[in-house]
PyMOL Python script that loads the backbone (N, CA, C, O; Angstrom):
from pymol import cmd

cmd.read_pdbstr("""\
ATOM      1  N   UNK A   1      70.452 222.318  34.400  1.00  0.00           N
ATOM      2  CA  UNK A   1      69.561 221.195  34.191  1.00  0.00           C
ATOM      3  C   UNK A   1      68.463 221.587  33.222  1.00  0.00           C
ATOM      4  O   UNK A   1      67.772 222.595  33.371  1.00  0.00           O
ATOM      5  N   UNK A   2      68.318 220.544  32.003  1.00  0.00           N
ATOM      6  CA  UNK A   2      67.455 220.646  31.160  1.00  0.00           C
ATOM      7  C   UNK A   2      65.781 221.130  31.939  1.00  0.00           C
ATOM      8  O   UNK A   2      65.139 222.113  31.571  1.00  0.00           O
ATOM      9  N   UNK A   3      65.403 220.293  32.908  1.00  0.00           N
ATOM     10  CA  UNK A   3      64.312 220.592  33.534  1.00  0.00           C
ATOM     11  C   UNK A   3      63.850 222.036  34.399  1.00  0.00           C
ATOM     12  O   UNK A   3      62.817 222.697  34.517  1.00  0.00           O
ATOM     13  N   UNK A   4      65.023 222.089  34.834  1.00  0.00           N
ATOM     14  CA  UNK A   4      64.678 223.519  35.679  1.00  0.00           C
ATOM     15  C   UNK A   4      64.416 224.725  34.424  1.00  0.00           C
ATOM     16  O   UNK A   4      63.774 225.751  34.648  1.00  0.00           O
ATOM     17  N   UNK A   5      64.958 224.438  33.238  1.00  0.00           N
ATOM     18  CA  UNK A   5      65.052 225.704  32.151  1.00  0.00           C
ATOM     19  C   UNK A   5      63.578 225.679  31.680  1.00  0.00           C
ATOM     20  O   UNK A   5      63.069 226.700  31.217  1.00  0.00           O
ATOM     21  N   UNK A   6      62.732 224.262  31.819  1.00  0.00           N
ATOM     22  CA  UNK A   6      61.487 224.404  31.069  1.00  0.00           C
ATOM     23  C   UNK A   6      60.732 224.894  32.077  1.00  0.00           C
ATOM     24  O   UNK A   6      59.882 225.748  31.824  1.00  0.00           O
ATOM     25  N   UNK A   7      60.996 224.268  33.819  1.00  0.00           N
ATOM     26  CA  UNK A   7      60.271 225.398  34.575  1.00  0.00           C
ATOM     27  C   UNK A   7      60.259 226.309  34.679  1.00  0.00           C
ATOM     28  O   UNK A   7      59.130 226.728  34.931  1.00  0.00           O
ATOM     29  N   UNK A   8      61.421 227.448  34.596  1.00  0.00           N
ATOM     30  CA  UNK A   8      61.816 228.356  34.366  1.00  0.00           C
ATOM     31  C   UNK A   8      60.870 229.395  33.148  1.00  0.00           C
ATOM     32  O   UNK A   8      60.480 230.559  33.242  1.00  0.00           O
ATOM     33  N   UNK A   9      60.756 228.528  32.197  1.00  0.00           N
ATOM     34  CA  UNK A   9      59.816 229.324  31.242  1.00  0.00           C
ATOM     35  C   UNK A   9      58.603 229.132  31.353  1.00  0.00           C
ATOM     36  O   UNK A   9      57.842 230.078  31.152  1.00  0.00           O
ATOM     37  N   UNK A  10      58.028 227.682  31.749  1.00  0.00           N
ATOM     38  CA  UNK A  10      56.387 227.987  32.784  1.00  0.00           C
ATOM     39  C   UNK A  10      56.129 229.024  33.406  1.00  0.00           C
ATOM     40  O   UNK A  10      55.168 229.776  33.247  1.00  0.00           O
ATOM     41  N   UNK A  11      57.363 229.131  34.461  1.00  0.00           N
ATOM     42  CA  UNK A  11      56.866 230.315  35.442  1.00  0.00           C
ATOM     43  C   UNK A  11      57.130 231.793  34.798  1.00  0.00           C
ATOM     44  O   UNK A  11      56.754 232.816  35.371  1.00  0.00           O
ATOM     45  N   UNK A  12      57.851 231.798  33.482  1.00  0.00           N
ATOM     46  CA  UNK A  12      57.122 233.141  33.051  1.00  0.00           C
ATOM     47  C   UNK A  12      56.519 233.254  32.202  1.00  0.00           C
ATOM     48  O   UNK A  12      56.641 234.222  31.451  1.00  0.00           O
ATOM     49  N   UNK A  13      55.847 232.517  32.059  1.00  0.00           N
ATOM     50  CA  UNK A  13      54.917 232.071  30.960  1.00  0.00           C
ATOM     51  C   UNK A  13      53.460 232.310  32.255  1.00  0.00           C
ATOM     52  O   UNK A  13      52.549 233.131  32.148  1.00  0.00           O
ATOM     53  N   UNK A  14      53.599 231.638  33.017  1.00  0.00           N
ATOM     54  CA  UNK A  14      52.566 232.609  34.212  1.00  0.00           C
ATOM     55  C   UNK A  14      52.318 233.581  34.559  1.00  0.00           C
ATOM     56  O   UNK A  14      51.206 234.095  34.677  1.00  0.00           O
ATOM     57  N   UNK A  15      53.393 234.017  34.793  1.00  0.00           N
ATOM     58  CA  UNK A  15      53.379 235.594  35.771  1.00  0.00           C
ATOM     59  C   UNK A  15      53.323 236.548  34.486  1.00  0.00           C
ATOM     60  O   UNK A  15      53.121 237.745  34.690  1.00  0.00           O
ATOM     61  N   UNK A  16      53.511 236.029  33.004  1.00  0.00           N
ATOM     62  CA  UNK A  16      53.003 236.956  32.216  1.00  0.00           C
ATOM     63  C   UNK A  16      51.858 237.263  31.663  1.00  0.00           C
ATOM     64  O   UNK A  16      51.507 238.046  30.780  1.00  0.00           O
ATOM     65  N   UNK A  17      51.038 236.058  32.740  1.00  0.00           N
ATOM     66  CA  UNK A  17      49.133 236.379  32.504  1.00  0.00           C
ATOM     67  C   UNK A  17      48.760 237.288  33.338  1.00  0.00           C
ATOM     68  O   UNK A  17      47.542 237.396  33.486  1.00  0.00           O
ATOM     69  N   UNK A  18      49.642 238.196  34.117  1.00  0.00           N
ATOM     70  CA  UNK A  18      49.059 238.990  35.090  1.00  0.00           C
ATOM     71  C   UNK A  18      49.423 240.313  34.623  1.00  0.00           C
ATOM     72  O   UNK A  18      50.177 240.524  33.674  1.00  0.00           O
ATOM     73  N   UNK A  19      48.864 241.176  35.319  1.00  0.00           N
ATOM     74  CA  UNK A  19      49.031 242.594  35.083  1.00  0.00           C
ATOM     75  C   UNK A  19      50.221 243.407  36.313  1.00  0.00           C
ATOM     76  O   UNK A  19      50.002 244.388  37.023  1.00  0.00           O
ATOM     77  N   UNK A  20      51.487 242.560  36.205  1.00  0.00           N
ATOM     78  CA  UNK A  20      52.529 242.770  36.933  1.00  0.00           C
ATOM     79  C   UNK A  20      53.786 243.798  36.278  1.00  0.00           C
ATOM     80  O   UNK A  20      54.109 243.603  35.106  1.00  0.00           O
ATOM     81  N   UNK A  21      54.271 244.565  36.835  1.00  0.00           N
ATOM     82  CA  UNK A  21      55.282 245.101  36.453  1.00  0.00           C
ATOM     83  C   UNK A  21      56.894 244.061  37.109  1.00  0.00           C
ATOM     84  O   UNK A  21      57.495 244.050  38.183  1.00  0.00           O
ATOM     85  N   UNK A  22      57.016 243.544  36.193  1.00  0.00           N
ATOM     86  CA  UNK A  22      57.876 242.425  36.312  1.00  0.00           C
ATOM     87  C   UNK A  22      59.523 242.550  36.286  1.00  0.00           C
ATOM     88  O   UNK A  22      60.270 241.774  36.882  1.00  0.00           O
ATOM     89  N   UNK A  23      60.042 243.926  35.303  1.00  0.00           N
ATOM     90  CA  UNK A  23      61.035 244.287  34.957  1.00  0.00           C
ATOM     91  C   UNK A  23      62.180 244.593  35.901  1.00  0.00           C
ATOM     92  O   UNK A  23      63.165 245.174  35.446  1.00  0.00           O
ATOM     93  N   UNK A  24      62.113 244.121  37.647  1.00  0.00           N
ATOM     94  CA  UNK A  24      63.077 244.193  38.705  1.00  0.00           C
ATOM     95  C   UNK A  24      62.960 243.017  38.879  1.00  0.00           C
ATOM     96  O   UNK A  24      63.982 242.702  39.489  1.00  0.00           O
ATOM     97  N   UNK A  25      61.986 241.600  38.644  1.00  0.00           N
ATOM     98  CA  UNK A  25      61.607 240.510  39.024  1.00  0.00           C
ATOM     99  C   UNK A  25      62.705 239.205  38.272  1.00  0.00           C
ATOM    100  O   UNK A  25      62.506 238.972  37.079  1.00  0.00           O
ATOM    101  N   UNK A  26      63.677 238.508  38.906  1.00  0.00           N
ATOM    102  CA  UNK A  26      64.682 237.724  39.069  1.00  0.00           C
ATOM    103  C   UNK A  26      64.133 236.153  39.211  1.00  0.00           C
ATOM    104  O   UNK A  26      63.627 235.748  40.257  1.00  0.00           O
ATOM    105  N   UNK A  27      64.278 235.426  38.171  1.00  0.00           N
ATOM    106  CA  UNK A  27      63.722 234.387  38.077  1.00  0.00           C
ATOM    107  C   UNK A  27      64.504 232.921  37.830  1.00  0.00           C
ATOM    108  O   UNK A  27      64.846 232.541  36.710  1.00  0.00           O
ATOM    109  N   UNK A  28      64.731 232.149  39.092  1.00  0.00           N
ATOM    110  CA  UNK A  28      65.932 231.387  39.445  1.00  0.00           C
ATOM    111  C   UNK A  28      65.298 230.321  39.592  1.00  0.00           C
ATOM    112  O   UNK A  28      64.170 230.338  40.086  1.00  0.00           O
ATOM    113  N   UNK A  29      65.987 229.002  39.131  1.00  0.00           N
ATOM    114  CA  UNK A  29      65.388 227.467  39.295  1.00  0.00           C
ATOM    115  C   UNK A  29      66.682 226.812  39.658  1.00  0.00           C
ATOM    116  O   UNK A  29      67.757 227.014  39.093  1.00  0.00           O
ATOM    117  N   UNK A  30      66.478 226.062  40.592  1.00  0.00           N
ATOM    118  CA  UNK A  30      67.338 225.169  41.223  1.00  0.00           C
ATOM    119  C   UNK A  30      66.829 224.032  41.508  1.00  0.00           C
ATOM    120  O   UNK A  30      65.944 224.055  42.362  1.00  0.00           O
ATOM    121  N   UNK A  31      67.166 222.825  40.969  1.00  0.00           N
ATOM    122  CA  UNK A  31      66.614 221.596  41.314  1.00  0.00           C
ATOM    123  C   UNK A  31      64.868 221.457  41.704  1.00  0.00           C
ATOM    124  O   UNK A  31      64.551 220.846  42.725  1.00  0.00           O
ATOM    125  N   UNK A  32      63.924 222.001  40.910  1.00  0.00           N
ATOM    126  CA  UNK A  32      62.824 222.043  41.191  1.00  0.00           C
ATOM    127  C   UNK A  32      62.351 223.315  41.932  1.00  0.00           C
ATOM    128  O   UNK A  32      61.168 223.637  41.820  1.00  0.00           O
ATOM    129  N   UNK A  33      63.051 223.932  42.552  1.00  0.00           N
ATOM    130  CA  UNK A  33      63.248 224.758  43.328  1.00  0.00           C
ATOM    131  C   UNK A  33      62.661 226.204  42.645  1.00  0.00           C
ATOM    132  O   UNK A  33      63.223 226.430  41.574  1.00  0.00           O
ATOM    133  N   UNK A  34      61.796 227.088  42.974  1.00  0.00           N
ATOM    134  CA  UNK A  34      61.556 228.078  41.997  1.00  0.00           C
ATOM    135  C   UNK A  34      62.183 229.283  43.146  1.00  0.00           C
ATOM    136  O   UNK A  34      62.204 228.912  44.320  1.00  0.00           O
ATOM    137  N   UNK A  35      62.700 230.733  42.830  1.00  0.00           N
ATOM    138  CA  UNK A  35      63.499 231.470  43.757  1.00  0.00           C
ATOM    139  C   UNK A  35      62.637 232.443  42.686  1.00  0.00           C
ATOM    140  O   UNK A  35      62.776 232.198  41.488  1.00  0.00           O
ATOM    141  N   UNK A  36      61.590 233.741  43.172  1.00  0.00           N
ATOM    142  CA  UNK A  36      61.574 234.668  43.015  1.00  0.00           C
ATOM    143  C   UNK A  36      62.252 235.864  43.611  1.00  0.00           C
ATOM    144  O   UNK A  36      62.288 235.880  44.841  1.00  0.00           O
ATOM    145  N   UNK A  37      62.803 236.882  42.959  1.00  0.00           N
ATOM    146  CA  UNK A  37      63.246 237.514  43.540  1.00  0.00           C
ATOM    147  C   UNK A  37      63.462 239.064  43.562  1.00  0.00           C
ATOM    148  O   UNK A  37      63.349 239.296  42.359  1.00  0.00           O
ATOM    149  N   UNK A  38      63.661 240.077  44.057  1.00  0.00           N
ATOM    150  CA  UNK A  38      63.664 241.333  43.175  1.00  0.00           C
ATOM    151  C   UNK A  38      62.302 242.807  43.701  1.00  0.00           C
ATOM    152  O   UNK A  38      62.131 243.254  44.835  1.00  0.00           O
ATOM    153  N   UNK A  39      61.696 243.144  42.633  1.00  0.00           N
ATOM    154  CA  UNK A  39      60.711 244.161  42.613  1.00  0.00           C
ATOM    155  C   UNK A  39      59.743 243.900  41.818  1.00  0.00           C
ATOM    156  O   UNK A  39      59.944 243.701  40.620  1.00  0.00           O
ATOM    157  N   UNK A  40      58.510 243.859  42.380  1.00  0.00           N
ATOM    158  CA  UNK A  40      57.243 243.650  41.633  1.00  0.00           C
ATOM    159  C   UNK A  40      55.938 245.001  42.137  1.00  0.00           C
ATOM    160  O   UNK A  40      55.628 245.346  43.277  1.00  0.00           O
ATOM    161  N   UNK A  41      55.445 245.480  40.895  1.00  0.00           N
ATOM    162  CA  UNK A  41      54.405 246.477  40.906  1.00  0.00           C
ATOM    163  C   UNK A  41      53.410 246.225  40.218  1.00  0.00           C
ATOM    164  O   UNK A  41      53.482 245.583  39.171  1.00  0.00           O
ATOM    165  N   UNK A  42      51.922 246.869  40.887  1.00  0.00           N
ATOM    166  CA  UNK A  42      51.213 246.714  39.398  1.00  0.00           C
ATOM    167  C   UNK A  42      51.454 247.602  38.383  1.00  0.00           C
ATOM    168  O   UNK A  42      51.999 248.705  38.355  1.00  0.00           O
ATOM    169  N   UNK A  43      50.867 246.806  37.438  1.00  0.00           N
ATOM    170  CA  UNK A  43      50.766 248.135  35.897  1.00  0.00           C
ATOM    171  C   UNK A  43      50.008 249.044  36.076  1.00  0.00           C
ATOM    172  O   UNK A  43      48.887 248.864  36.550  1.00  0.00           O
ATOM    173  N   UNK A  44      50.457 250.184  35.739  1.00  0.00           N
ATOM    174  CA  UNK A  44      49.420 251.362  35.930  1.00  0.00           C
ATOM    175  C   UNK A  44      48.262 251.309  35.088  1.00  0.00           C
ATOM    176  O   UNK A  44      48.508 250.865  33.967  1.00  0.00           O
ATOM    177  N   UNK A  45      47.059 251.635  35.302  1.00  0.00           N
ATOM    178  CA  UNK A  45      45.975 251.526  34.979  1.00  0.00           C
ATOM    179  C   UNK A  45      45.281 250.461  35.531  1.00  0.00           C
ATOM    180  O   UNK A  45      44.098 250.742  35.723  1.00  0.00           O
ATOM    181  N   UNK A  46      45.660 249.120  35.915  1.00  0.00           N
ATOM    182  CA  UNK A  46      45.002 248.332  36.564  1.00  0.00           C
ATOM    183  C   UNK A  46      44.998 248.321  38.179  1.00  0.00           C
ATOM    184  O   UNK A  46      45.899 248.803  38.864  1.00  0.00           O
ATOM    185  N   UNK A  47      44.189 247.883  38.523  1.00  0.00           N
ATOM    186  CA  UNK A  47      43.763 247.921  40.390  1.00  0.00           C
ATOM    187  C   UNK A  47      44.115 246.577  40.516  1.00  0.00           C
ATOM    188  O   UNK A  47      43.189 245.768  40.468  1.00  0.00           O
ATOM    189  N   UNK A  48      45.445 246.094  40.693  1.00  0.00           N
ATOM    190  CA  UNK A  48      46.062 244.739  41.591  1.00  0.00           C
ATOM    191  C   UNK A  48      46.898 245.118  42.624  1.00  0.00           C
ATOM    192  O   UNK A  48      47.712 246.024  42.803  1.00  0.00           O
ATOM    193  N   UNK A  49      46.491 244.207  43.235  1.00  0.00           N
ATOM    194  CA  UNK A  49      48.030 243.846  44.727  1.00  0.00           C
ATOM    195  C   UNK A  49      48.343 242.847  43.970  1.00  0.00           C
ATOM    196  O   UNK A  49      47.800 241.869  43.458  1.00  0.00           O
ATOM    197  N   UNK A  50      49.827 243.571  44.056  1.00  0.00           N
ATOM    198  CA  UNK A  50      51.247 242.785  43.565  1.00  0.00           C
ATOM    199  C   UNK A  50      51.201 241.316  44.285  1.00  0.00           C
ATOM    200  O   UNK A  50      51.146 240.273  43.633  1.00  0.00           O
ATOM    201  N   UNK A  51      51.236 241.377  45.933  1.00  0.00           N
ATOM    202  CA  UNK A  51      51.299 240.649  46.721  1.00  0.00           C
ATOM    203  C   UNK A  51      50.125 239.614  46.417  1.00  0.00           C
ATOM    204  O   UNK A  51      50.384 238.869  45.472  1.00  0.00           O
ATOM    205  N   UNK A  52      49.224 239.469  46.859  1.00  0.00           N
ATOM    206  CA  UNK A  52      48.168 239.009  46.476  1.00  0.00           C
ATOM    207  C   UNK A  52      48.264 238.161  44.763  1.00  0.00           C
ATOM    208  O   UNK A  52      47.530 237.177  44.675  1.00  0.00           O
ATOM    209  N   UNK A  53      48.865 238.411  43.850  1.00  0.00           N
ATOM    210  CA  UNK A  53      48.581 238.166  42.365  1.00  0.00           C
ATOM    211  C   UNK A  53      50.182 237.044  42.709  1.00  0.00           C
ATOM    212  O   UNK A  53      50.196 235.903  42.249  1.00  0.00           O
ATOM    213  N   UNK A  54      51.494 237.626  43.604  1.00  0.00           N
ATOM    214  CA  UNK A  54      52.627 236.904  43.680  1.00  0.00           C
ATOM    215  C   UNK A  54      51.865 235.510  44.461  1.00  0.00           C
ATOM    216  O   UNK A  54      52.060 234.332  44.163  1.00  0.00           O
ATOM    217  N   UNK A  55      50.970 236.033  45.520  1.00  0.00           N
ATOM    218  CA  UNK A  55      50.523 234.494  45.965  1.00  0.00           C
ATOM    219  C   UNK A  55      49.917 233.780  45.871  1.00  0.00           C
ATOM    220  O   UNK A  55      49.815 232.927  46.753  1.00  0.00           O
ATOM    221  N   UNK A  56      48.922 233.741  44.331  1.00  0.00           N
ATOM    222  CA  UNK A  56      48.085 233.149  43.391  1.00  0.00           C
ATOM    223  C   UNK A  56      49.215 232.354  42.348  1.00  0.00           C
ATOM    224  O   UNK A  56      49.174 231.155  42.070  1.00  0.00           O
ATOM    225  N   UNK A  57      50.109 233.227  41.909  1.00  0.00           N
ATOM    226  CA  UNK A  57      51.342 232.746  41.289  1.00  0.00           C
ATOM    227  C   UNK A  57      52.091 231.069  42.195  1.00  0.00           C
ATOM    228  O   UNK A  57      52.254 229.919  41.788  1.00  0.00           O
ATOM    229  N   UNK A  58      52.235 231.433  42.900  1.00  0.00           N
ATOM    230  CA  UNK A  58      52.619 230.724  44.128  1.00  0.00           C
ATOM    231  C   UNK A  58      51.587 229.455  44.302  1.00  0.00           C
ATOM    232  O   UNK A  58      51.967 228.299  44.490  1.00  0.00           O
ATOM    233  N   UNK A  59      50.655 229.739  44.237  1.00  0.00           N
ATOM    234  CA  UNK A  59      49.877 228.169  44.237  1.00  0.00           C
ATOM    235  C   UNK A  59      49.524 227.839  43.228  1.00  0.00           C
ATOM    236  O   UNK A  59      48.824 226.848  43.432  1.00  0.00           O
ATOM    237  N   UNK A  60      49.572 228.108  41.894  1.00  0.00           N
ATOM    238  CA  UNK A  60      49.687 227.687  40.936  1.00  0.00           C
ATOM    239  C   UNK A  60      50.730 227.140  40.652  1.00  0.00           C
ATOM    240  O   UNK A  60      50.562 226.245  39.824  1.00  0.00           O
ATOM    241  N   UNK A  61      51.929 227.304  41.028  1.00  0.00           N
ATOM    242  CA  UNK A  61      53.204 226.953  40.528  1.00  0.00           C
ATOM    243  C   UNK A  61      53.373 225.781  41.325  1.00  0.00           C
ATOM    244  O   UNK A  61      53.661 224.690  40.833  1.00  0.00           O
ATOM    245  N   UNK A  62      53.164 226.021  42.797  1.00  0.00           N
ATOM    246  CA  UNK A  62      53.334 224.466  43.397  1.00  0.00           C
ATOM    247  C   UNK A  62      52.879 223.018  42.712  1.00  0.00           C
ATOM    248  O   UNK A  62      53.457 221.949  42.514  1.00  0.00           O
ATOM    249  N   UNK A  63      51.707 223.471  42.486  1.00  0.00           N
ATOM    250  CA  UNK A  63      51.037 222.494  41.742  1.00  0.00           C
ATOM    251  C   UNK A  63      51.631 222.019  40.406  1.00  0.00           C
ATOM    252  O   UNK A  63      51.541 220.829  40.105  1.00  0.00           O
ATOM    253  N   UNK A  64      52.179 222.819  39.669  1.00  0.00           N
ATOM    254  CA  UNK A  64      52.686 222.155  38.638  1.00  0.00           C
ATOM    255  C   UNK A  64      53.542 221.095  38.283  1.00  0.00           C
ATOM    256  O   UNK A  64      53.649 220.839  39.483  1.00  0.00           O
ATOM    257  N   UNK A  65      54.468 219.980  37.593  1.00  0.00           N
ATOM    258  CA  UNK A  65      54.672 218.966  37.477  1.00  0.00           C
ATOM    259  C   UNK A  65      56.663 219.731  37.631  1.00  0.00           C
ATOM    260  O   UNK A  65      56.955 220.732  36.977  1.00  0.00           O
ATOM    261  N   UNK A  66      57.203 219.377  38.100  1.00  0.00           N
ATOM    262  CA  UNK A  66      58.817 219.497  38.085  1.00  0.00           C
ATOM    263  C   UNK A  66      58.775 220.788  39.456  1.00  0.00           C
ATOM    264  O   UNK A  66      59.849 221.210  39.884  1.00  0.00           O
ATOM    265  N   UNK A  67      57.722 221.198  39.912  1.00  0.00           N
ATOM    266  CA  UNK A  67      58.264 222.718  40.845  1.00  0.00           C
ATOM    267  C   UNK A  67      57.729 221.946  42.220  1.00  0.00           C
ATOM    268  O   UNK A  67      56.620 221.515  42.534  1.00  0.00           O
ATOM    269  N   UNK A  68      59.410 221.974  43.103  1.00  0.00           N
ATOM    270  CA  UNK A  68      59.322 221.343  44.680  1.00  0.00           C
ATOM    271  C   UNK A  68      58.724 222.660  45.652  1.00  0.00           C
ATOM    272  O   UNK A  68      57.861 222.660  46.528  1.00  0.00           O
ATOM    273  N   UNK A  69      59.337 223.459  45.251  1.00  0.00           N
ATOM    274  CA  UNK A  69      59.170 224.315  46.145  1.00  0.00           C
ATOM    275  C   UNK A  69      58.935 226.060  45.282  1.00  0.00           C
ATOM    276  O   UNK A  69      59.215 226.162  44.088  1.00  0.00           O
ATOM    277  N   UNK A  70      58.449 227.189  46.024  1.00  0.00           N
ATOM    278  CA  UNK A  70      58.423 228.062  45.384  1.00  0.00           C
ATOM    279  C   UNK A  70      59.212 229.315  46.827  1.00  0.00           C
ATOM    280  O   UNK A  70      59.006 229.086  48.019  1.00  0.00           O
ATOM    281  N   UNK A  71      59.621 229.902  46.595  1.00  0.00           N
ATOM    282  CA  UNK A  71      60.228 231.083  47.643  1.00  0.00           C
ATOM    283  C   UNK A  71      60.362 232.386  46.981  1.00  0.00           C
ATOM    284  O   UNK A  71      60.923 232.338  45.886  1.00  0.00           O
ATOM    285  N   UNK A  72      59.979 233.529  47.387  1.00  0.00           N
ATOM    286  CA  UNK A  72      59.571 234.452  47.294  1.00  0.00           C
ATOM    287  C   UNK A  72      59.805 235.363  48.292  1.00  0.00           C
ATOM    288  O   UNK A  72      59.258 235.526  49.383  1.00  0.00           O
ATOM    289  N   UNK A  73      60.904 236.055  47.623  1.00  0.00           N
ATOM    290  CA  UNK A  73      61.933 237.096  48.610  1.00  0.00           C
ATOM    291  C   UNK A  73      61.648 238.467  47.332  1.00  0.00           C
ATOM    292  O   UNK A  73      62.282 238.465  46.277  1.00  0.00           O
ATOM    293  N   UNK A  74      60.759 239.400  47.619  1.00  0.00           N
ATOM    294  CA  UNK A  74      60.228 240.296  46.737  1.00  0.00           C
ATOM    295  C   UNK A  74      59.830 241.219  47.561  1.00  0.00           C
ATOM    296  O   UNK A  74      59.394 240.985  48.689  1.00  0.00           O
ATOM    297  N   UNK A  75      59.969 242.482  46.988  1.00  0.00           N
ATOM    298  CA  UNK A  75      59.710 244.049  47.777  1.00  0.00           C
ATOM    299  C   UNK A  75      58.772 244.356  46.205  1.00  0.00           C
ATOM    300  O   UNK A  75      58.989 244.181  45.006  1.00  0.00           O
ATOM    301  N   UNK A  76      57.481 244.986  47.178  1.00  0.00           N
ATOM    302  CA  UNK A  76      56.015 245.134  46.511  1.00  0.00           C
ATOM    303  C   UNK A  76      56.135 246.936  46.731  1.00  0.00           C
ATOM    304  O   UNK A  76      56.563 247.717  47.581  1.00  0.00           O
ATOM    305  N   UNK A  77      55.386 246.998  45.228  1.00  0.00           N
ATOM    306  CA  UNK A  77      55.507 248.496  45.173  1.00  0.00           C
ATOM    307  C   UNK A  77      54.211 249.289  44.217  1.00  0.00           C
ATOM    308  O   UNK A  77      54.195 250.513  44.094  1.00  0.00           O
TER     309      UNK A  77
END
""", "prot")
cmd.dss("prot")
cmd.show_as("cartoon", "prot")
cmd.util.cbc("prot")
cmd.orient("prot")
């Protein structure tokens, strides 16, 4: 679906304002539906929780226009 592909690039078009190590992180759209998935770390040199920055991600994304839902099945490191 044309729509899920533009959410799809919102949401990494987000999570690439953060200081996340993203490169295990699996990024799936289904009918509005956003599916994170995978391994997320911070970048070295910066002081973030992964967790914490995934669940800022997470309410930002709800809010946006085409995303029903967001789920987040991720091992923090």
């Amino acid at each position: 679906m044309a729509a899920d592909i533009e959410v799809r690039r919102m949401v990494l078009r987000e999570i690439s304002k953060r200081h996340l190590d993203t490169s295990r992180l699996d990024v799936q759209v289904f009918h509005g539906v956003v599916y994170l998935r995978g391994t997320v770390s911070g970048v070295r040199g910066h002081n973030v929780d992964p967790k914490a920055e995934m669940e800022i991600i997470r309410r930002i994304l709800r809010q946006r226009p085409g995303v029903r839902d967001v789920v987040i099945d991720l091992i923090y490191r």
